[in-house]
Each structure stands twice: as C-alpha cells, then as structure tokens.
N, C-alpha and C positions, 0 to 999 in steps of 0.2 A: 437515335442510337448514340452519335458522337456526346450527343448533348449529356446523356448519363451516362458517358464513359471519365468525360474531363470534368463530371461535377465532382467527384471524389476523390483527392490525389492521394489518399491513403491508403497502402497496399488491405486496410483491413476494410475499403470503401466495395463499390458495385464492382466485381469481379467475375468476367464470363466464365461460365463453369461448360465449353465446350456444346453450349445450344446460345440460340438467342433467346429464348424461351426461360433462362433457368439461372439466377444470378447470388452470389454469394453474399451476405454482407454480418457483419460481425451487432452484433448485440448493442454493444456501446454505440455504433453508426448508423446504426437503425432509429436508437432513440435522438442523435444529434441532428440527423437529416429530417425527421418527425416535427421534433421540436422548431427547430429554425427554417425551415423548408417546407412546412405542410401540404402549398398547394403544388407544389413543385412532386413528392414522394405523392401524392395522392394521384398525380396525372397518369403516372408510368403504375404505381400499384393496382390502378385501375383500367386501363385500357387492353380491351379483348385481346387476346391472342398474343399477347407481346410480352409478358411477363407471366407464366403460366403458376410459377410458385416462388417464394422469398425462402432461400435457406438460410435460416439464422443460426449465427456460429457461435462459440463461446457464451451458451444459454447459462453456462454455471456462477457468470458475473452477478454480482451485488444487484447490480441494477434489472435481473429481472423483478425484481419489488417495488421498482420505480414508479409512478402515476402515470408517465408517460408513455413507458413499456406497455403498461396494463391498457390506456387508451388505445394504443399502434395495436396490439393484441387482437381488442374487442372490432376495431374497424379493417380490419385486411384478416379477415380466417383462414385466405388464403397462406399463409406463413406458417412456415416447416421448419420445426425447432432440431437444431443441430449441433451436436456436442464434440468437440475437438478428439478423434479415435487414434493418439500419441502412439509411437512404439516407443518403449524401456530396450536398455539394453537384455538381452534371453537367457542369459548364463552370466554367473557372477561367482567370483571364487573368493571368502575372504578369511583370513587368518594369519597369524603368524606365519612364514614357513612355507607358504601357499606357495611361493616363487616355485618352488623345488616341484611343483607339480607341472611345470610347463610342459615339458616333454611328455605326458600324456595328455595333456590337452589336444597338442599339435596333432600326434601320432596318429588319428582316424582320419586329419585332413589331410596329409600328405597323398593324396590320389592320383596327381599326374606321375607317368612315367616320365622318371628325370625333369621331377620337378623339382620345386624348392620354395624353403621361405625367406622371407625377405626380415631382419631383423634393424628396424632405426633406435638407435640410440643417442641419448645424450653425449656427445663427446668428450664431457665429463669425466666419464664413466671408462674411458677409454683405455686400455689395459690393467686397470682394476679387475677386482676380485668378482664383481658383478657382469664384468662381460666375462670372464673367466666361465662361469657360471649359466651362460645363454648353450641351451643345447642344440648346438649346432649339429647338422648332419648332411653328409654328401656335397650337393652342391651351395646350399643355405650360402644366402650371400648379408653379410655386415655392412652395416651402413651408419655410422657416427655423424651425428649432425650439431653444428655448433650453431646453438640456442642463445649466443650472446645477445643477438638483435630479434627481433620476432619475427616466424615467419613470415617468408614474401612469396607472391603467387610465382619469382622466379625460379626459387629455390626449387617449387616444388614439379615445377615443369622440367630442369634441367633434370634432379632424381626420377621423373620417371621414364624422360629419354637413358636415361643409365640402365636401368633396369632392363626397360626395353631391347639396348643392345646387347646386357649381358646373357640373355637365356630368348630363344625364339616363341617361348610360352609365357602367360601368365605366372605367378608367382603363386602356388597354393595357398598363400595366405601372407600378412604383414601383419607384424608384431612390433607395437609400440612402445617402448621403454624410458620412463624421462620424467618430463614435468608437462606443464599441458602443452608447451607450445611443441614439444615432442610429439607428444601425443595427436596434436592437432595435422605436425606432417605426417603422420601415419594416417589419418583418417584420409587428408586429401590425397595423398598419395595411393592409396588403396582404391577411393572414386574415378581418376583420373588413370588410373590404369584399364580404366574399363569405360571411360566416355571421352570423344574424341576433342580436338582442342586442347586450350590453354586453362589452366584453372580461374585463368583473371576473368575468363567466359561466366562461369558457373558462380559468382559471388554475385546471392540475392540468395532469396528464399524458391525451394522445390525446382529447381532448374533444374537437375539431375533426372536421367531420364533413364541410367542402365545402372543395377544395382552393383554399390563395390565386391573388391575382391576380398575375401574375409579375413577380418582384422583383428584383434587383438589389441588389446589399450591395459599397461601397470605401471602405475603409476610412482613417480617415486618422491615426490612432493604432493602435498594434500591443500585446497584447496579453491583451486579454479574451477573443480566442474568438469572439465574437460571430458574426464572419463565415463558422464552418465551424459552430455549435450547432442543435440542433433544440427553441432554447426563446428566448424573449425575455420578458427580466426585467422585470418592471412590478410596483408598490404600488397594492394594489386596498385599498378600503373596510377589508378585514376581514386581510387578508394580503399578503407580499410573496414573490408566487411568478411561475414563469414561464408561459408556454402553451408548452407540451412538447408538439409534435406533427411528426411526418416531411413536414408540411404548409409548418412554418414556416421550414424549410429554403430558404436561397436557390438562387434557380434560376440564378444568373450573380454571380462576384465576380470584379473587376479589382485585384486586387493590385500597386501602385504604389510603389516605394518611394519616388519623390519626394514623394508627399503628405506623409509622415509625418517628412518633416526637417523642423527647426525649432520642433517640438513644443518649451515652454517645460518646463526641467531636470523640476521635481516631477510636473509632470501623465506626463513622458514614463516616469519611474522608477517612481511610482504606478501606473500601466496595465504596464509590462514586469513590473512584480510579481505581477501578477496570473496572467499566464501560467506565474512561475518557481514560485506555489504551486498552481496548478494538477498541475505535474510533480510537485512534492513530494509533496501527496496524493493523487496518482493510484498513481504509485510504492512508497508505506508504506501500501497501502488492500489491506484484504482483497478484494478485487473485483477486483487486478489478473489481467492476462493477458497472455497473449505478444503480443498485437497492440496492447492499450496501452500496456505496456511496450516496444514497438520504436518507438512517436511519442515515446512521456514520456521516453524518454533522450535518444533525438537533440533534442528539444525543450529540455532540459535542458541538454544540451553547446552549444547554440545561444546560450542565456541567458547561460551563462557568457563566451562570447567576446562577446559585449556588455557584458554588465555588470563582467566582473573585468579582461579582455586591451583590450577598447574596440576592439575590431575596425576598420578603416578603411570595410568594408562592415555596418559597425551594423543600416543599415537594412534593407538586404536581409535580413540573419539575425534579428533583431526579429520582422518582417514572418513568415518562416517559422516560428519558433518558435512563433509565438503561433497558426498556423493547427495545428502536430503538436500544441501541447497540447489544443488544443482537440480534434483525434482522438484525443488520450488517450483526454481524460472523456469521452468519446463511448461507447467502450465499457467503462468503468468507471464511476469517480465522484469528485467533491472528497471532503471531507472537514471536521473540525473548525474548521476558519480561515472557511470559506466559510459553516459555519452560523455562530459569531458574527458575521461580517461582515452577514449578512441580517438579527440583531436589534437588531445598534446603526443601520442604516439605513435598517429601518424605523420605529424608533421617533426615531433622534437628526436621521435626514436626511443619515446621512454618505455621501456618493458612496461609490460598489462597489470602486474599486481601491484608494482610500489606506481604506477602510475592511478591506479585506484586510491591507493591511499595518500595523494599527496589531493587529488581530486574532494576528496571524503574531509579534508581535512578544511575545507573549507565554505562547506555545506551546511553549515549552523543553520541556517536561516529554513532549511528545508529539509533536514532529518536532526532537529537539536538533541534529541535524547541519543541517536546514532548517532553523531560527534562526540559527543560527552562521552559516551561508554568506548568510542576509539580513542579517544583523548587518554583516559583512564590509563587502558591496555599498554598503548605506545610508553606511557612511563611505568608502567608496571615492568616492562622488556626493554627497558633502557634506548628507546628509537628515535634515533633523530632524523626526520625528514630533510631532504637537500633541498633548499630551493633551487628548483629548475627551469624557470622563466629569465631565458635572455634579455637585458634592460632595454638594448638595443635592438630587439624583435622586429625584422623590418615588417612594413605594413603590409603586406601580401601573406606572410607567413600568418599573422594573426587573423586574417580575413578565412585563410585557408581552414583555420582551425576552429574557427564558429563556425564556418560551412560544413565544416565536417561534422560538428557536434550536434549543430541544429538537424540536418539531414535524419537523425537517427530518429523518425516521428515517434514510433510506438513506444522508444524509451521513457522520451517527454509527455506523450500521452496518458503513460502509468503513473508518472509521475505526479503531475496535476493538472490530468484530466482533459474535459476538450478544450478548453480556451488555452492551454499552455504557450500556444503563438502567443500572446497579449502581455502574459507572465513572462516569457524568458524572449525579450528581443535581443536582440545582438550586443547590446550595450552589454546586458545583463552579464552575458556569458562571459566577455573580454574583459568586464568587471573580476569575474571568478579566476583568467587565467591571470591576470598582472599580479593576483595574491599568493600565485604558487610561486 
C-alpha cells in the first residue's frame, strides 16, 4: 500500500479515490508507469482483491492513440475509462450595458431577512462613477480592496473576519467588481465564508468541502480568466498557489464591454497578454484536446484582431477571448511562462500579467513562434518591458524561486512532457530568471 502511494508524487499519479479497492490515475501516468515500470504496474494491476478497477482520467488526451496505451489497454480490461465531468460557470450576462442589469440579477437572491450583499471592489474605482452605479440596498455592505500587490491568503482572512462581525448572517451573495485579482478575492472570500479555517488551509486542488456563498464575478479588465477559472490565486505564508475547487467557480458573470474601455495602455496590454499566452500554452501543451483546442484557437484569432488588426470592437473581442482561453486551460493547462511568472511573484511581488510577459519574453527556445508574434505585438503598442531582476539577488531568494517554479509539476508536464525533470534542472530556470 505505502509502496504505491510514494511511487507517484504527482497529484495526477495513484490517488485513493476513498476504498483501497478503487485508485485514480490520469491517462498520461498510466502510459509513464506502463512504459518505465511494467513489472512494478503489472504487480498491483494484477493482484486479487486489491485493485478491484483502474479509473482512467483525462481519456480525451492525444495519447489515447499511443502503442503503449493500446498495449496497457489490451493487457488490464480491468480499466475504466474516465472523462474529466468540469462545471462552466451557469449564467453568463454579456453585452454592452449589461452592468445596468445587476439589480435584477441580485433581486431573487436577496432571501434572508435583513440580509445583505457584500460588494468588493477595485479601489480604483472608488468614488467614481462606477461605484456610483453599484446598486446598493438596506444593509449591502462596500468593500474596496486595493489590488496594488496580489492577493494574499491574509487579506482575505482578515475581510472575512469583517464581514463576519459586521452582520451575524451570511451574506446573500458577493459580488465581484475589478480585474482578476478582484475577482479572485471575491471568489475566496465567498468559499471561506462558508468553510472553517484560514484560506492558507485550502491552497491545493478540491480541498473545499462546503459549497461557497453565491458569487458574482464582472469584470473590468479582460484577460486573466479569472472570470470563467475554477481556482483563485492567492500568496499564502509558505506558497503561491490557488484554491482549485468546482466550488469556486462563479455562479453569475456580467460581461460588459463598457467596463473595460479606458483601461490605461500597459495595464490593458499586460492583462490581454495574459490571455494570448494562455492560448500559446494551452495549444504547444502535451494535455491538449479537441475541446481545448477549439476555445485556444478562436481565443487566439480573437487576440490577434486586438492586438495586431486593432479591431474597432477591441472590447468586445478582448472580453471573449479572455473568457475561450480561460476554457482552454480549463481542460488542459499553462505551461512554462505561467510557472516562472509564479516564482518571480512570489518571491519579487511582480503583479500576474506583466509578470507573464516579462516571463514569455524570454521563452524563444520553447514557444519561438509565441515569442515572435509577442515580440511583434509589444512594438506594435509601443511596450517596453522593465527589467526586474535584482543584480544583487541574494542566493536564497533565487533558490526560493526555482523551488517555486519547479514545484508547479503539471505546468512543466504540459509543457514538455514526462521527462521535463531532465529538460528544466535548476540551472536552467535561474538561467531564464537572470535574463529578466
């Protein structure tokens, strides 16, 4: 039992699925543990009473055509093919204008007596014409949150102690207004008002265990994803990961494209980057599929007439792109760009998007046609990346930040594949960051 618990340290290896009888294991690690391990997987696929069935997950990968697959296939019949059953967000509002409809949206959830909704916003934003604009009622409590640095698992524990003392109920619902890292406190803060503990607890994948309080996500930068992801990025104590759970999915997004005009040149090119390497990696990722592959292209042709043609409806295609890439990775995955981006900011503090793109910008080697066509772009919108690598970087910070970047397996898995330990040792990575 120990023995194939610690042969696989990958969250998508042998995974008790709540029997000892009944163990999960992902497509891709079916064929690696097959291939390099035969009599090792034959011992346990075969032995009475202890392995009762293999549920194979993500069957939609490339590699069910594999010779290998088809071998593992023909020899354990036992093996129950298993397809990833994702929830989408359930309601989706999109059009110009759409904002104006909030107050009927809200208006059927308001059910507790002397309840309220909870409304965060960018700080931004903050006596602007757009909080002007939020329909507040009775007790509805405002909550401005300043997004200068990316969320941290503090922030969002001390807002939900607030909340908590302001009303002795639940909050009928939170509604999130911003950009994603906005958006991302709304989500955890809607989970953690309904499961006990610190959010630094709940950063990993399906640790959530009581469904959130109903949320709302509109977005006012397009993008990150944020608005269709079933994860919100937060810096905890020890790590910079998200709460990955079908939980933290919104139950209601207004898609607006007026919000998102006037976003200032960098911030808006910064955050559209984010989506365009989203498509990249999703696209060049061993994990792809036909059904990520049908969002990450149109999400891609989308990007392009923004960013290269300057489309006259910018917004509106922005706005969609950034919700198909985020159905890319949904049933795929990033990639190399998005784990350095996690180590320089959690160690340096560089926001998520322009830390994508100083990431991306140094990627030739491993997405060259996506360097080249970001190369393009950035001079097309006049962007000049800062270098953000301290000379004097002491050596713990840098250790810090390959630990961080390597840590992030299934990134580098997508990336290139199983031997990626071989391909990106430590050198490699500290190599990539002394070039930012």
């Amino acid at each position: 039992m120990n023995e194939i618990q610690n042969y696989s340290r990958s969250p998508y290896g042998f995974l008790l699925q709540g029997s000892l009888e009944i163990y999960s294991l992902s497509l891709y690690y079916m064929c690696l543990e097959y291939e390099q391990k035969p009599d090792f997987f034959k011992k346990y696929m075969t032995r009475p009473h202890f392995i009762r069935s293999l549920r194979l997950t993500n069957c939609d990968s490339p590699l069910r055509h594999s010779p290998v697959f088809l071998r593992c296939r023909e020899n354990f019949p036992q093996v129950i093919f298993m397809h990833r059953n994702f929830r989408i967000v359930p309601q989706i509002m999109f059009g110009s204008g759409s904002f104006n409809q909030l107050e009927d949206v809200l208006k059927p959830k308001r059910v507790t007596g002397g309840g309220f909704m909870v409304f965060i916003i960018d700080d931004v934003f903050s006596g602007k014409e757009l909080e002007k604009r939020l329909p507040m009622r009775g007790k509805d409590l405002l909550v401005p949150v300043d997004v200068t640095h990316e969320p941290k698992t503090k922030l969002i524990d001390e807002l939900v102690v607030k909340i908590r003392h302001y009303a002795p109920v639940n909050p009928d619902g939170v509604i999130g207004i911003g950009g994603g890292s906005t958006m991302d406190i709304a989500k955890a803060v809607s989970l953690m008002l309904t499961n006990p503990g610190s959010s630094a607890d709940y950063q990993g994948w399906d640790l959530i265990e009581t469904p959130a309080i109903y949320h709302v996500g509109i977005p006012t930068l397009a993008g990150t994803g944020a608005e269709i992801s079933r994860t919100c990025i937060l810096t905890g104590p020890v790590k910079k990961l998200g709460i990955n759970s079908d939980y933290t999915l919104f139950d209601q997004l207004i898609l607006d494209p007026e919000l998102i005009e006037g976003v200032p040149q960098d911030q808006w090119f910064y955050t559209g980057m984010d989506c365009f390497i989203h498509n990249i990696e999703s696209l060049h990722g061993c994990m792809l599929n036909s059904f990520s592959k049908a969002y990450g292209e149109k999400s891609l042709e989308l990007c392009r007439e923004v960013f290269v043609d300057n489309h006259p409806e910018s917004a509106e295609k922005l706005m969609m792109a950034s919700y198909f890439g985020g159905m890319s990775i949904a049933y795929s995955q990033v990639g190399a760009c998005h784990a350095l981006s996690y180590g320089i900011s959690y160690v340096l503090g560089i926001h998520h998007g322009i830390g994508c793109c100083i990431a991306m910008n140094v990627l030739e080697d491993i997405y060259p046609e996506g360097v080249a066509e970001f190369h393009d772009m950035m001079k097309r919108h006049n962007i000049n990346l800062p270098k953000i690598m301290p000379e004097d970087i002491s050596r713990e910070d840098m250790e810090l930040m390959i630990t961080t970047t390597l840590n992030l397996e299934p990134l580098w898995e997508n990336c290139l594949g199983k031997e990626w330990r071989t391909q990106m040792p430590r050198e490699r990575v500290e190599a990539y960051f002394r070039r930012m």
